[in-house]
C-alpha positions in Angstrom: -8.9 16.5 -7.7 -7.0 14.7 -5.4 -7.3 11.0 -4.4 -6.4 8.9 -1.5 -6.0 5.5 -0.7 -5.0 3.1 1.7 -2.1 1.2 -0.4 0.5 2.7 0.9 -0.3 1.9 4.6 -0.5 -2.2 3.7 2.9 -3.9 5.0 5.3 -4.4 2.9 5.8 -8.7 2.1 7.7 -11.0 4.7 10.9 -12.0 3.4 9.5 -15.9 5.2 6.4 -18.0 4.2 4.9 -17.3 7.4 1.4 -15.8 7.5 1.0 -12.9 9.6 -2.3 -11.0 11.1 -2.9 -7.5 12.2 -5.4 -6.1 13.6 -5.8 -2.0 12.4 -7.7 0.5 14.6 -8.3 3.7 12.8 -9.6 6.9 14.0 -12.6 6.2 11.3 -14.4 2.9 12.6 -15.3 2.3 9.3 -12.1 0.9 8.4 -10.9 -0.7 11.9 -10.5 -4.4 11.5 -8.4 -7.3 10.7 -5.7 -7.7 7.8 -4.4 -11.1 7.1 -1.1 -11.8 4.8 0.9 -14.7 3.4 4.1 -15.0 1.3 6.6 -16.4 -0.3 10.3 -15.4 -0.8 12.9 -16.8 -2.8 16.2 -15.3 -2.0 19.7 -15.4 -4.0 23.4 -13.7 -3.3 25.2 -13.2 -6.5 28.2 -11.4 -4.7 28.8 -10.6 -1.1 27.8 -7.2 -1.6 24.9 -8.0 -3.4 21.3 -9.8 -2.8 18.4 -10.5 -4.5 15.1 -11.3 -3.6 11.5 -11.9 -4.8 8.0 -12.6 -3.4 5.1 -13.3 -3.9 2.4 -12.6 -1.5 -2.0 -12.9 -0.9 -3.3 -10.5 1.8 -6.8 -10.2 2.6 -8.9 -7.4 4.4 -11.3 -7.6 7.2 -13.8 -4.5 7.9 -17.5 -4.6 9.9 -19.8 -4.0 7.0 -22.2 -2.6 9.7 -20.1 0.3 10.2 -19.7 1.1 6.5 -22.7 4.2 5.6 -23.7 3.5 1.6 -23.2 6.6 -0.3 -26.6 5.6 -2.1 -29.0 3.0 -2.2 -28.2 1.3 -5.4 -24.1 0.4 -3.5 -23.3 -1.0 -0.7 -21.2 1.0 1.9 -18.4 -1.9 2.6 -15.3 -0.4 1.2 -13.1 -1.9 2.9 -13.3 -5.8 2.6 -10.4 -6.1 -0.1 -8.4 -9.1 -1.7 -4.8 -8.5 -3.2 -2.1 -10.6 -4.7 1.2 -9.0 -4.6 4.4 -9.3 -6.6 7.8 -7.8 -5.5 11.3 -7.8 -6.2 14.6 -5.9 -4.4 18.3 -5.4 -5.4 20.1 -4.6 -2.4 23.9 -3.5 -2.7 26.0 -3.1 0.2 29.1 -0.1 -0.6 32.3 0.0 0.8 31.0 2.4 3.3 28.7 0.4 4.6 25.4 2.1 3.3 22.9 0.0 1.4 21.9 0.8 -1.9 18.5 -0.7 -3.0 16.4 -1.3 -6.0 12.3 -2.3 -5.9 9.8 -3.3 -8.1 6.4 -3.9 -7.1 3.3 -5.1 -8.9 -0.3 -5.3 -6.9 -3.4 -6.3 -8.5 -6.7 -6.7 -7.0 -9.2 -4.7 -5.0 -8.1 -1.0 -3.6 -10.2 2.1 -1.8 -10.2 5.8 -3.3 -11.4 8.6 -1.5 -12.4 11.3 -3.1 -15.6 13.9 -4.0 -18.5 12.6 -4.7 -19.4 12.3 -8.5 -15.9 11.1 -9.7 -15.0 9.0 -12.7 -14.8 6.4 -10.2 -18.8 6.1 -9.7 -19.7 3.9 -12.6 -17.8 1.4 -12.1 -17.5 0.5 -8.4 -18.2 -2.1 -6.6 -18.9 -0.2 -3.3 -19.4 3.5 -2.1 -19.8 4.5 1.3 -19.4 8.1 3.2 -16.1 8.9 4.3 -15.8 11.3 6.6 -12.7 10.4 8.6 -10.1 10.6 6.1 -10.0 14.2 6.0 -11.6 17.0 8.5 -11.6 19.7 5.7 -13.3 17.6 2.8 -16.7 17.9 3.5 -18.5 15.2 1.6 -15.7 12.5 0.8 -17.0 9.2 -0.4 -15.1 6.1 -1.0 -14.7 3.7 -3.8 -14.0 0.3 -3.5 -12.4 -0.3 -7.3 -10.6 -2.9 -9.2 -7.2 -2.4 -10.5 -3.8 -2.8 -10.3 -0.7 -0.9 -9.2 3.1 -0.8 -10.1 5.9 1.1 -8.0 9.6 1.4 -8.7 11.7 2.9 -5.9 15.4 3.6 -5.3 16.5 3.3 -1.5 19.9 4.6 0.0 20.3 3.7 3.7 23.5 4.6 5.3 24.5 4.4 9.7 25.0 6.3 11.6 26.2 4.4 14.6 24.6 1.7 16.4 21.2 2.5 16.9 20.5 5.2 14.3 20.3 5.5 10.7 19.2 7.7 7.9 17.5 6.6 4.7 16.4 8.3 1.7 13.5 6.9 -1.0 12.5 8.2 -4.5 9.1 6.1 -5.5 7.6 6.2 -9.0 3.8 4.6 -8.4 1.2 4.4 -11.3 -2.4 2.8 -10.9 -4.5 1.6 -13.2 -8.1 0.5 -12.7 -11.4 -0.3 -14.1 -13.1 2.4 -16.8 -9.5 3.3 -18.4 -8.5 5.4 -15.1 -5.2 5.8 -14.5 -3.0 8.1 -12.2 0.5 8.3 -11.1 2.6 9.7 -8.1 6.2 10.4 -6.7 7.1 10.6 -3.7 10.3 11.2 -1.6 11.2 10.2 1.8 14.1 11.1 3.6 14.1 9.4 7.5 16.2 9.1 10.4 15.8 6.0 12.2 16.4 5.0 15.5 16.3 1.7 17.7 15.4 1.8 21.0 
């Protein structure tokens, strides 16, 4: 059954203690709104190749409950009004070549959406199900689940140049979630990008 969730669209932590606000306008309305995020970084170079850094980090999600549709009568509909606190740490190594090698841990606990079919192992214990019809043209009756839990990612990053402007990078993520009523599932996933400033 497949599952989807918003966690890998939040921004990754400021490397400043400077809060930061964005305002997210999705194609479903039910989700538009604001998101609000403060951290923390302590940062330390061992070697002149190498650099260490680690945050800590409280974001907070803004949606218009009126535009949330409850999946029943017994839940509310507002999926999408989330707090999260937010621990991370990165390796980066600079080679000889110039390409940066990196190394990330991160550790997110708090509130999170699932989208899914209706009558998952989800149900029982959320604290919020709406109709979610936005998410996906082809799934039909998609709800979503506003859940506690808490999620842990380890990722290996490999950015080389490519001249000035333009770079390509490469990512290998391990993710595993774990949330209320012993449900847990994991994920990989692989990026390779070329970047390019304009």
């Amino acid at each position: 059954m497949p599952i989807y969730n918003d966690w890998g669209l939040a921004p990754t932590p400021l490397d400043s203690a400077l809060p930061r606000a964005d305002n997210r306008d999705f194609k479903s309305d039910n989700r538009d709104g604001w998101l609000y995020l403060s951290s923390f970084s302590l940062e330390k170079r061992f070697l002149p190749e190498l650099i260490a850094t680690a945050t800590l980090s409280r974001e907070i999600r803004t949606a218009e409950k009126n535009r949330s549709t409850p999946y029943t009568t017994r839940y509310s509909g507002d999926a999408f009004n989330q707090e999260n606190n937010e621990f991370s740490t990165n390796l980066d190594y600079t080679l000889e070549s110039g390409s940066v090698v990196s190394l990330r841990y991160r550790y997110r606990d708090g509130e999170l959406d699932a989208s899914t079919n209706p009558g998952s192992a989800f149900f029982g214990f959320s604290k919020a199900i709406g109709q979610d019809h936005g998410i996906c043209t082809t799934c039909g009756g998609y709800v979503v689940y506003l859940i506690n839990g808490s999620v842990q990612s380890l990722s290996v990053d490999w950015n080389w140049a490519l001249g000035k402007d333009m770079s390509v990078s490469a990512n290998a993520e391990r993710r595993t979630a774990d949330v209320d009523g012993n449900v847990s599932y994991t994920g990989n996933i692989f990026k390779v990008q070329l970047n390019r400033r304009f």
